[in-house]
C-alpha positions as CSV (number, residue, x, y, z in Angstrom):
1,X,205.3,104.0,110.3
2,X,202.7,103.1,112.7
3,X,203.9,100.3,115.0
4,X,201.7,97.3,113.7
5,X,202.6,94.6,115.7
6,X,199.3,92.0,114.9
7,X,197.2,91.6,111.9
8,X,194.0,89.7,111.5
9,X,192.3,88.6,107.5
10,X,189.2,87.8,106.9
11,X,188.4,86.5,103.5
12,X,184.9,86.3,101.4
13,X,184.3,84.5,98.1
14,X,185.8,81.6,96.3
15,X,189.1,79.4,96.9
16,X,191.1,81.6,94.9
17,X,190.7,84.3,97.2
18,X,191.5,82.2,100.2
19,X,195.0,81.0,98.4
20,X,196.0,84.9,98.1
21,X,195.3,85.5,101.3
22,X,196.9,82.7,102.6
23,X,200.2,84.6,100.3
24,X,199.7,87.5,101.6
25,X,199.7,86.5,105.3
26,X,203.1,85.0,104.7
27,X,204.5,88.2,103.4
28,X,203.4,89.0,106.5
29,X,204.5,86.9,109.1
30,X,208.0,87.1,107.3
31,X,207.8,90.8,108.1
32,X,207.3,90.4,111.7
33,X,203.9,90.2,112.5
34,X,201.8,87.8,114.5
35,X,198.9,86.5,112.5
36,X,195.8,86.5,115.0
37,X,192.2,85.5,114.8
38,X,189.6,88.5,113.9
39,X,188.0,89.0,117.7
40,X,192.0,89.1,119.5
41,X,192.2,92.9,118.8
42,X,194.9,93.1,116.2
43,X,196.5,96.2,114.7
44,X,195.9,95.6,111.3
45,X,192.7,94.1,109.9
46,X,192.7,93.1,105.7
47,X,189.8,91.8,104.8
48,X,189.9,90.1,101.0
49,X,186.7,90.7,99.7
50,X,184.0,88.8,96.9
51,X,181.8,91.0,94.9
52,X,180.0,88.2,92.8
53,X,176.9,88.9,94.7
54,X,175.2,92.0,96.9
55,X,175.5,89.9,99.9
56,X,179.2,89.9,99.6
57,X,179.5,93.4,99.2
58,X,177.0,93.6,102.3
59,X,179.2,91.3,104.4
60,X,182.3,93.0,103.6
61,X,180.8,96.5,105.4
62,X,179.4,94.4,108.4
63,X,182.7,93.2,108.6
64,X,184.5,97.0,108.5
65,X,182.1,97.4,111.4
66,X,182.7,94.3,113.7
67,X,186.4,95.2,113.4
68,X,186.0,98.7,114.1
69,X,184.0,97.6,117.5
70,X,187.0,95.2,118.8
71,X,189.7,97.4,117.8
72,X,188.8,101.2,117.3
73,X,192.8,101.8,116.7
74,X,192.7,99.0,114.5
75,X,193.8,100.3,110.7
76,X,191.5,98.2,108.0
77,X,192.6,97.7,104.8
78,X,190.0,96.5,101.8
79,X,191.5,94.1,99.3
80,X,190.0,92.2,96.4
81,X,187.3,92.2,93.8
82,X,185.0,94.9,95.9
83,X,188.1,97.3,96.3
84,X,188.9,96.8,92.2
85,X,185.1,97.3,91.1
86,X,184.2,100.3,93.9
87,X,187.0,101.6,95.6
88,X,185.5,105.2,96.2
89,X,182.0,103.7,97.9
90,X,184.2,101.6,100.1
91,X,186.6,104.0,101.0
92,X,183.8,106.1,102.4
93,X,182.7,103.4,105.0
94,X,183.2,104.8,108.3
95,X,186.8,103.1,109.6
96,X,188.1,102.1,106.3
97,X,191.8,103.3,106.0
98,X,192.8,101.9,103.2
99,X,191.6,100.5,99.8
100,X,193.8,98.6,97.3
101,X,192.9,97.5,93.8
102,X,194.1,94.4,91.9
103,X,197.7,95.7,91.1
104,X,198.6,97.0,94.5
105,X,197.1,94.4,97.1
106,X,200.2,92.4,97.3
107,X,202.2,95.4,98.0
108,X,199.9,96.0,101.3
109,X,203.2,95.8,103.7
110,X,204.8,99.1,101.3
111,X,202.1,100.9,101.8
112,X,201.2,100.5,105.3
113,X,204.8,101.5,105.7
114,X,204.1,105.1,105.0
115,X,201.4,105.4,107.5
116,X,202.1,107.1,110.5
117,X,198.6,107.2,112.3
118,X,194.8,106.2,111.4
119,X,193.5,108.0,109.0
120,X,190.3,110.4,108.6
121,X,190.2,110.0,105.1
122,X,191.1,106.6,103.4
123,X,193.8,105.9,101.0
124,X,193.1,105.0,98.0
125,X,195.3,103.2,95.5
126,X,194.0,101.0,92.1
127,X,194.7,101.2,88.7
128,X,192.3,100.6,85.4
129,X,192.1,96.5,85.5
130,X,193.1,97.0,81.5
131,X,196.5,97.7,82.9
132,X,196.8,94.9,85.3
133,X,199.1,92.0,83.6
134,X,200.6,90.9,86.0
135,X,200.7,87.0,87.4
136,X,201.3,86.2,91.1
137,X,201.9,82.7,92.3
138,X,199.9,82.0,95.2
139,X,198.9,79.3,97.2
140,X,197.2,78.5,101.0
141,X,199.0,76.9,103.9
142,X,198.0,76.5,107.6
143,X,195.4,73.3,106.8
144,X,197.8,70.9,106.3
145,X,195.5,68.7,104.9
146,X,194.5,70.4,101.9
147,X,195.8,73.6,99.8
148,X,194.5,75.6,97.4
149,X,197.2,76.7,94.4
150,X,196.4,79.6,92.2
151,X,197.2,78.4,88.6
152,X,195.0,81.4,86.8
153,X,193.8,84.7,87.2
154,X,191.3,86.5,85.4
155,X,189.0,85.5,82.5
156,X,188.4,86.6,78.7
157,X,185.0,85.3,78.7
158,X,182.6,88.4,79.9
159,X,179.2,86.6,80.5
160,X,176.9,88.5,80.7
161,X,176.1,88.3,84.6
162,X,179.4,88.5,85.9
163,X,181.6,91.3,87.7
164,X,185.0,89.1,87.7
165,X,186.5,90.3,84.8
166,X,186.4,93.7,85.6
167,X,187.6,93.0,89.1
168,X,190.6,90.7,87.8
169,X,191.1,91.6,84.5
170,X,192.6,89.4,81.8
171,X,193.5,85.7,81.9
172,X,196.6,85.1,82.6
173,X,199.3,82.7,84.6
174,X,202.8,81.3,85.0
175,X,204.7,79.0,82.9
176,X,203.9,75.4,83.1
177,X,208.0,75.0,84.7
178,X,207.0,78.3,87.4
179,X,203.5,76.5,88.4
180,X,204.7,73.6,89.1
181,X,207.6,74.7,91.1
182,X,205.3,76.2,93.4
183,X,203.4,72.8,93.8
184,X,206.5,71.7,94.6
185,X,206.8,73.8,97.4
186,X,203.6,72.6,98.9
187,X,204.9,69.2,98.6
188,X,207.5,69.7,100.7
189,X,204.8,70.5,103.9
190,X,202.3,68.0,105.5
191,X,199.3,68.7,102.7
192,X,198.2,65.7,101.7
193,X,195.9,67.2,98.5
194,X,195.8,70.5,96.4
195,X,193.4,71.9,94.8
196,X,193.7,73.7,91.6
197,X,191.9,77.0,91.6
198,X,191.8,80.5,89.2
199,X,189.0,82.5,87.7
200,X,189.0,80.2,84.2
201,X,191.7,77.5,85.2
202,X,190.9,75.5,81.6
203,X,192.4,78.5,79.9
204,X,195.9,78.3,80.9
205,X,197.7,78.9,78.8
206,X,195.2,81.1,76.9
207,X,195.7,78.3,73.6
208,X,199.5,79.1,73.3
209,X,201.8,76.6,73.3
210,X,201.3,75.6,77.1
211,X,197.7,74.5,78.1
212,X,195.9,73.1,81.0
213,X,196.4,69.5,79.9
214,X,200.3,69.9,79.6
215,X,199.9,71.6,82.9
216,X,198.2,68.8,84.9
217,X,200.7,66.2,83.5
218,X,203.5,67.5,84.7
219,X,201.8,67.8,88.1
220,X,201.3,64.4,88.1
221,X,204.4,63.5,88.5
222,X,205.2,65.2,91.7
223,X,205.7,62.3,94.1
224,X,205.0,63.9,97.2
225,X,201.7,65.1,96.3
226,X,199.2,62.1,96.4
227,X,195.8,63.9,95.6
228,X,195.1,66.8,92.8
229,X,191.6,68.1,92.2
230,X,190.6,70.4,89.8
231,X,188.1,73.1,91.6
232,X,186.1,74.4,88.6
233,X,185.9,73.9,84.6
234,X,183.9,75.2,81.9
235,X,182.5,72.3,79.8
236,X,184.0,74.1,76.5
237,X,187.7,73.9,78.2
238,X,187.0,70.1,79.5
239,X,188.4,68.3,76.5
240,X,187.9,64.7,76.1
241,X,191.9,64.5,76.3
242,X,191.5,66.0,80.1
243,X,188.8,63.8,80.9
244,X,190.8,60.4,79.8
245,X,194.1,61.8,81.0
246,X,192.3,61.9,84.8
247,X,190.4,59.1,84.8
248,X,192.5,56.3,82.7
249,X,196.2,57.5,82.7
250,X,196.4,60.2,85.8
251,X,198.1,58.7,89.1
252,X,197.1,61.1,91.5
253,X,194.2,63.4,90.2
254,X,190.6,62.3,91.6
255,X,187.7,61.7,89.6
256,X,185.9,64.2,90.6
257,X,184.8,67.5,88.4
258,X,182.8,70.6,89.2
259,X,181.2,71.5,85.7
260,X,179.5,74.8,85.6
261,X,175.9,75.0,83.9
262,X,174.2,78.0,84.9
263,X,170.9,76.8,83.1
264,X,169.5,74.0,81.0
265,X,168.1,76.4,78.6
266,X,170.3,77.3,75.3
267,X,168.4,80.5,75.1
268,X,169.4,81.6,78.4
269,X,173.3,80.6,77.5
270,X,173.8,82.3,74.8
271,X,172.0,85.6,76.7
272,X,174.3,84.8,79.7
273,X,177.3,84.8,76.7
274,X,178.4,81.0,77.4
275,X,180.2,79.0,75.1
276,X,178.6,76.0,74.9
277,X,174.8,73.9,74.3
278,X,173.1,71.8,76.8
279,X,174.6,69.3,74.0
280,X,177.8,69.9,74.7
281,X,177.7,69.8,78.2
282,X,175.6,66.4,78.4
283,X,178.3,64.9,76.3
284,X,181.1,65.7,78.8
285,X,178.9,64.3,81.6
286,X,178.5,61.1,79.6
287,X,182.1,60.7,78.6
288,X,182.6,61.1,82.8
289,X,180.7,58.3,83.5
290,X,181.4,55.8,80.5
291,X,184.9,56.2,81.9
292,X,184.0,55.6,85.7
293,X,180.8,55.6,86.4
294,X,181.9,56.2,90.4
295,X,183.2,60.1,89.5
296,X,181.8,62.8,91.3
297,X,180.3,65.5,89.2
298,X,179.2,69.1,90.7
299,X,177.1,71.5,88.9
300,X,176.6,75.2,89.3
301,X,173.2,76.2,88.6
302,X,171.8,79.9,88.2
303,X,168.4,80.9,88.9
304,X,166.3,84.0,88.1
305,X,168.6,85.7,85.3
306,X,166.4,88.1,83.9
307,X,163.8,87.0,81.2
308,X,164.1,83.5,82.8
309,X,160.5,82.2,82.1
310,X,158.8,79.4,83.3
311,X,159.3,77.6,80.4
312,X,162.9,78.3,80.8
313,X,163.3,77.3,84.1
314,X,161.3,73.7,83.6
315,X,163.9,73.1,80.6
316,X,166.8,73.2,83.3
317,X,164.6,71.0,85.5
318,X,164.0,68.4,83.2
319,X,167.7,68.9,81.8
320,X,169.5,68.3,85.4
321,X,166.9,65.6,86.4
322,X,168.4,63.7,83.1
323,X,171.6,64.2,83.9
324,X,173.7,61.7,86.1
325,X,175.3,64.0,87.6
326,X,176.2,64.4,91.8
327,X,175.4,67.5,93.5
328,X,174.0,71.0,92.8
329,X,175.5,74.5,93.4
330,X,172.7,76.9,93.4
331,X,173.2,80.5,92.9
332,X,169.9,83.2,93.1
333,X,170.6,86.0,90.4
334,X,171.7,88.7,91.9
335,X,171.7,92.2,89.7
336,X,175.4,93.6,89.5
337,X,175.9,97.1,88.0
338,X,178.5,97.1,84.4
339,X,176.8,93.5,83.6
340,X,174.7,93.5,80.7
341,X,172.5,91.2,82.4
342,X,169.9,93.3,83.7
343,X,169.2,94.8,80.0
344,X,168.9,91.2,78.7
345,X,165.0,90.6,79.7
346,X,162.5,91.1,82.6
347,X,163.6,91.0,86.0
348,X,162.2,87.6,87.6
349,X,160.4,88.7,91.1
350,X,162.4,87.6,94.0
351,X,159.9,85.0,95.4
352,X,160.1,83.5,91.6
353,X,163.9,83.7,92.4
354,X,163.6,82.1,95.9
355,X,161.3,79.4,95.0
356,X,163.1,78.2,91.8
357,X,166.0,78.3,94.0
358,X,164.1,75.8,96.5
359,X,163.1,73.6,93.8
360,X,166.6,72.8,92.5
361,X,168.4,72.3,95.8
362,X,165.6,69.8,96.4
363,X,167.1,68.1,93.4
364,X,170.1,68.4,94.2
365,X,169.4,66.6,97.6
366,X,168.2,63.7,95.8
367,X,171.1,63.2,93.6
368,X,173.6,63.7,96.4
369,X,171.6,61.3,98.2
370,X,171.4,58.8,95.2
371,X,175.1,59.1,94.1
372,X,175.9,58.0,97.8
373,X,173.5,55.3,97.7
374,X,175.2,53.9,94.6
375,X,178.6,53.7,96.3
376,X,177.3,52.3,99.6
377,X,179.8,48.5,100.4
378,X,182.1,49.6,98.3
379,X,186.1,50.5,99.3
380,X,187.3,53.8,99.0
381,X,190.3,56.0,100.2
382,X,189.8,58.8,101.9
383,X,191.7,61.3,103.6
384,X,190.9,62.3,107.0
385,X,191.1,65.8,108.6
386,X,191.6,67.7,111.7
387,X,188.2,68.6,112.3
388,X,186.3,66.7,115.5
389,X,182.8,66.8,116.4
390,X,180.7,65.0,119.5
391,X,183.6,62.1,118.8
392,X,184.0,62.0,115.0
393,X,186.3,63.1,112.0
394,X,185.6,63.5,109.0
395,X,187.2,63.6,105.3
396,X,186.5,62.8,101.9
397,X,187.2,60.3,99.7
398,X,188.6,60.4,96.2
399,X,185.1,60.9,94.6
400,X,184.4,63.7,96.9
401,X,182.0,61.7,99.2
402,X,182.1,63.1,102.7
403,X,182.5,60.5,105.4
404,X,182.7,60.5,109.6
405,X,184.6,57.9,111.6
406,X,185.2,57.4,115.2
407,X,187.9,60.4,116.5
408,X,191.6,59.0,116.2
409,X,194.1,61.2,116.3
410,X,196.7,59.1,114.9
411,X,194.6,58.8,111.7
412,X,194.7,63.0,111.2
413,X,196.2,63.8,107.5
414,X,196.4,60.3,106.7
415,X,195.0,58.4,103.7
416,X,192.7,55.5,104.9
417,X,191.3,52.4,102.8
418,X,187.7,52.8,104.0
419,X,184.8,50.9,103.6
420,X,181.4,52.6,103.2
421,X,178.5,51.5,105.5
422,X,175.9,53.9,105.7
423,X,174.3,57.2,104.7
424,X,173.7,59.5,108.7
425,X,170.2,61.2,109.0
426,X,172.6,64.9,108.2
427,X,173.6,62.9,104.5
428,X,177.5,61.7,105.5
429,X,178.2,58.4,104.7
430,X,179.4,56.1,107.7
431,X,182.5,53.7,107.1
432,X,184.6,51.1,108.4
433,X,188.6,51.4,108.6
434,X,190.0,48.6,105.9
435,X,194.0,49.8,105.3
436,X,196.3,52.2,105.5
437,X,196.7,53.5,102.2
């Protein structure tokens, strides 16, 4: 075995990819290795890679080539949903050693055992996703403010536009009993909050007998965890049982939900293969806000799926302009080959693409700004982090709002009682200290 005595990650994409990292750094560090920043010439570079758009896939090839420039020794192993969907095109980047599809990239330390010098042509190793079943635990650690804990992998759903279920295969997970015992394990750090995160976390379970609301009532009785979020639900898996369980009965989960659209058009859901109407998804948004009208609600938003007219587009304008809802995600179609997508309609210019793309984060502006607005002199508790610039922290409150405050160290991964004085010219809200929580 080559003697590795540094390794560096680098990960692309969403939370969930940051949480197996985060696991597979560990696995690391237990090992022996020193876990070092990208540019401190390690030995070993794994970089966990995204392949939702082209820019990911783009990214992850700059990246092979940054490392390749610090540390021309260096050995560089691809993980992720890249290495799953095209392992052969990446293992033919110059520098790549190794690529390692879904089963195999939590057995990177085996592997690199059997490597006795850099290679000229890169391993390969990845099996059809139809034969990965497996479920492994993980979660992030090293902000010990916040964590991310993987409660679901993969998804059942194929829409039409995505890659993920043929990078991650089926949906699957832990026992309620084997998920929470690894949020108890995060308890027992310095993180404050934990965010749930998977592929399709509302389908745990998969509608056996365990499900996603049994699952976040059993978390909420772990003490020594005093903020949950969940990071991402379909409106069709957002019961009305979840919504009143979080908002009436729940202790520690925050009234904040990130409800995926993708467009305000019911002809363009059912060509993107959703599972739900506008009217379903204006019904969840309402039962939100009849409960607390103070909750936070997120939106992703896709523009420029093929055969997206202007009529179309104007529907999803006038449908999110209706809808009391706090913030925008906007995403600019990007063509992925084995989608059906591209077959569905005429392929919107990229201009049309860009443009639309303007239009909504303009609206989305204006209902960040307005949902602010609304809670302006009103108490809050928010839970500061590490992060200081020119003099101020920063952190969010339990309806996701981002606020700054005077630097204090002492107040670092602390909950605060704050009271909330004024919007900045960059959109954070200002606020006075009341408490301590």
């Amino acid at each position: 075995m080559i003697q590795f005595k540094k390794v560096a990650f680098y990960t692309l994409g969403c939370k969930l990819n940051f949480s197996e990292t985060s696991t597979i750094a560990r696995l690391f560090e237990d090992a022996g290795f020193a876990k070092v920043e990208f540019e401190d010439t390690p030995d070993v570079y794994i970089i966990n890679t995204c392949s939702v758009t082209e820019n990911a896939d783009k990214k992850c090839k700059q990246l092979v080539k940054r490392a390749g420039k610090i540390n021309p020794e260096a050995f560089i192993v691809i993980i992720g949903c890249y290495a799953q969907l095209k392992p052969t095109e990446i293992a033919s980047i110059p520098g790549v050693d190794m690529v390692l599809g879904a089963n195999e990239k939590f057995n990177i330390l085996e592997h690199l055992e059997k490597e006795s010098s850099k290679r000229l042509v890169a391993k390969v190793a990845f099996d059809n996703i139809k034969e990965t079943k497996e479920f492994v635990p993980s979660y992030s650690f090293g902000d010990r403010t916040r964590s991310f804990l993987k409660i679901q992998d993969g998804c059942d759903y194929f829409c039409s536009f995505c890659t993920i279920p043929l990078a991650r295969g089926k949906s699957r997970n832990a026992s309620i009993k084997e998920t929470v015992s690894q949020a108890e394990k995060i308890a027992a750090t310095d993180v404050k909050e934990v965010v749930l995160t998977g592929v399709n976390i509302g389908d745990f379970g998969q509608g056996e007998k365990e499900n996603f609301y049994g699952l976040i009532k059993e978390l909420d009785e772990i003490k020594d965890i005093e903020r949950f979020r969940i990071s991402s639900i379909e409106p069709n898996l957002l019961s009305n049982e979840i919504i009143d369980f979080c908002l009436s009965k729940s202790k520690r989960f925050a009234p904040h939900f990130h409800i995926p659209l993708q467009s305000g058009s019911d002809r363009l859901l059912k060509l993107m293969r959703r599972k739900y109407e506008r009217k379903l998804y204006a019904e969840r948004v309402a039962r939100i806000k009849s409960l607390r009208k103070d909750s936070c609600i997120g939106v992703d938003v896709i523009v420029g799926f093929p055969g997206e007219s202007d009529e179309d587009f104007n529907e999803t304008i006038e449908f999110i302009k209706d809808l009391d809802v706090s913030y925008l995600h906007v995403f600019t179609y990007s063509e992925r080959a084995n989608t059906g997508a591209p077959k569905l309609g005429t392929a919107v210019p990229m201009e049309v693409r860009r443009t639309r793309s303007k239009q909504l984060h303009l609206i989305s502006d204006r209902k960040k700004r307005n949902f602010y607005t609304e809670n302006l002199n009103t108490e809050r508790t928010v839970l500061f982090e590490y992060e200081e610039d020119e003099g101020y922290m920063f952190g969010f409150t339990e309806n996701y709002i981002k606020v700054k405050f005077p630097f204090d160290a002492k107040l670092t991964n602390t909950f605060q009682r704050i009271r909330l004085t004024e919007i900045d010219r960059d959109g954070i809200m200002k606020c006075s200290l009341s408490t301590e929580f």
